[in-house]
C-alpha positions in Angstrom: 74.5 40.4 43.6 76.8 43.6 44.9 75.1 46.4 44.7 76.5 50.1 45.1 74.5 51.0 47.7 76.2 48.0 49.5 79.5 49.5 49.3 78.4 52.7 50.4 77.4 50.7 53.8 81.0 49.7 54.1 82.1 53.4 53.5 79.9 54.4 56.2 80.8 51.1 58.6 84.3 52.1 58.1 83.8 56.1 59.3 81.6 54.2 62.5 84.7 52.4 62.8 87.8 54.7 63.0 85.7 57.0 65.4 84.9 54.5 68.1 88.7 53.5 67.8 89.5 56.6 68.0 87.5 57.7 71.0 88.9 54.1 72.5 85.5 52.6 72.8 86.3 49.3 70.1 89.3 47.7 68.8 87.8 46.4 65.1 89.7 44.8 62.2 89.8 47.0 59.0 87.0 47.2 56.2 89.6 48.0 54.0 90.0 44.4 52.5 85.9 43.8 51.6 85.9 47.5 50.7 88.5 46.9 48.3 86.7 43.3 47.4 83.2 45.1 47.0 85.2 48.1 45.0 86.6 45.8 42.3 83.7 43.6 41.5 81.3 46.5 41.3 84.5 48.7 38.2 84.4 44.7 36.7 80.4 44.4 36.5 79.7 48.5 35.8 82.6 49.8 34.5 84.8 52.8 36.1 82.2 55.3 34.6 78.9 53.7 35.4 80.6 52.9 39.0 81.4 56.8 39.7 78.1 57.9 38.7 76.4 55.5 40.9 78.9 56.3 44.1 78.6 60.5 43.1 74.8 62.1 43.4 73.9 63.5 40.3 74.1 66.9 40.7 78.3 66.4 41.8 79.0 64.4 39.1 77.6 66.6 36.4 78.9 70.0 38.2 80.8 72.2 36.9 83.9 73.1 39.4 83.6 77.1 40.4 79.9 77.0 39.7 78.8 74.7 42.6 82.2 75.3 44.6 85.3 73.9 44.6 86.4 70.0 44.3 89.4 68.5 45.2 90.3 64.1 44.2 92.6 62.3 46.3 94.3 60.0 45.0 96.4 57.2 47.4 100.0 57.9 45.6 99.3 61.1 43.2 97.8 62.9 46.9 95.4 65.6 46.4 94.6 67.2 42.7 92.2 70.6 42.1 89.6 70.4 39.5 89.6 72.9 36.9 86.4 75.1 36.8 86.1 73.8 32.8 84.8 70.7 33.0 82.6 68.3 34.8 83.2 66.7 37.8 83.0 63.2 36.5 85.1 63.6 33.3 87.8 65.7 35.3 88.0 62.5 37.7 88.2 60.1 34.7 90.7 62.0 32.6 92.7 62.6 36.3 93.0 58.7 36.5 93.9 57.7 33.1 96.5 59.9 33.5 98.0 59.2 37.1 97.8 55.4 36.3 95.4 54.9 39.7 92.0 55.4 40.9 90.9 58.1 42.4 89.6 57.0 46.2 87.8 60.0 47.4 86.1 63.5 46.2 85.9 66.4 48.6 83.0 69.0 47.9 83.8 72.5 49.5 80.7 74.2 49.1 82.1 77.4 50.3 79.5 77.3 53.3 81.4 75.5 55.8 79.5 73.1 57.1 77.6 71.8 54.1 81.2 70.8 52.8 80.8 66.7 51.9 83.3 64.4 50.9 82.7 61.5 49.1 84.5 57.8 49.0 85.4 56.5 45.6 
């Protein structure tokens, strides 16, 4: 059985990935496809909400944007969308998508501290 935690592997093999391509050290074939593979089994066996909160640590998906900095989705068409400092992280992201007509594929967290700024794949 999938597990989250095994797609968050792939999310991290893929960032391993583009550097040492990008530093010239390894020519690899893209993640993208079992990202994509692992992505839609894990929405078809959770659900789109259950699957956010278990890629999103707790305390992002419950935050409230302006409280615990800012947060921005990316979507791949729709590009980048601010969250409002109203509601929670999690609904903001699930309203965002119903309305786009796509899934969001990444959060960014700016913390306002620089370098605890974290981004998170979707």
């Amino acid at each position: 059985m999938l597990r989250t935690q095994d797609l968050k592997v792939l999310f991290r093999a893929r960032e391993i990935v583009r550097q040492l391509a990008a530093e010239g050290l390894a020519v690899v074939p893209s993640l993208e496809p079992a990202i994509g593979m692992a992505r839609q089994r894990l929405e078809t066996q959770k659900g789109r909400q259950r699957y956010l909160l278990d890629m999103l640590p707790d305390s992002v998906a419950h935050a409230l944007p302006g409280v615990s900095g800012g947060f921005v989705v990316e979507f791949p068409q729709a590009g980048r969308v601010e969250l409002r400092n109203d509601v929670t992280v999690l609904i903001q992201i699930l309203e965002l998508e119903r309305r786009q007509g796509e899934r969001a594929v990444r959060l960014l967290h700016h913390t306002g501290v620089g370098v605890k700024d974290r981004e998170y794949w979707l």
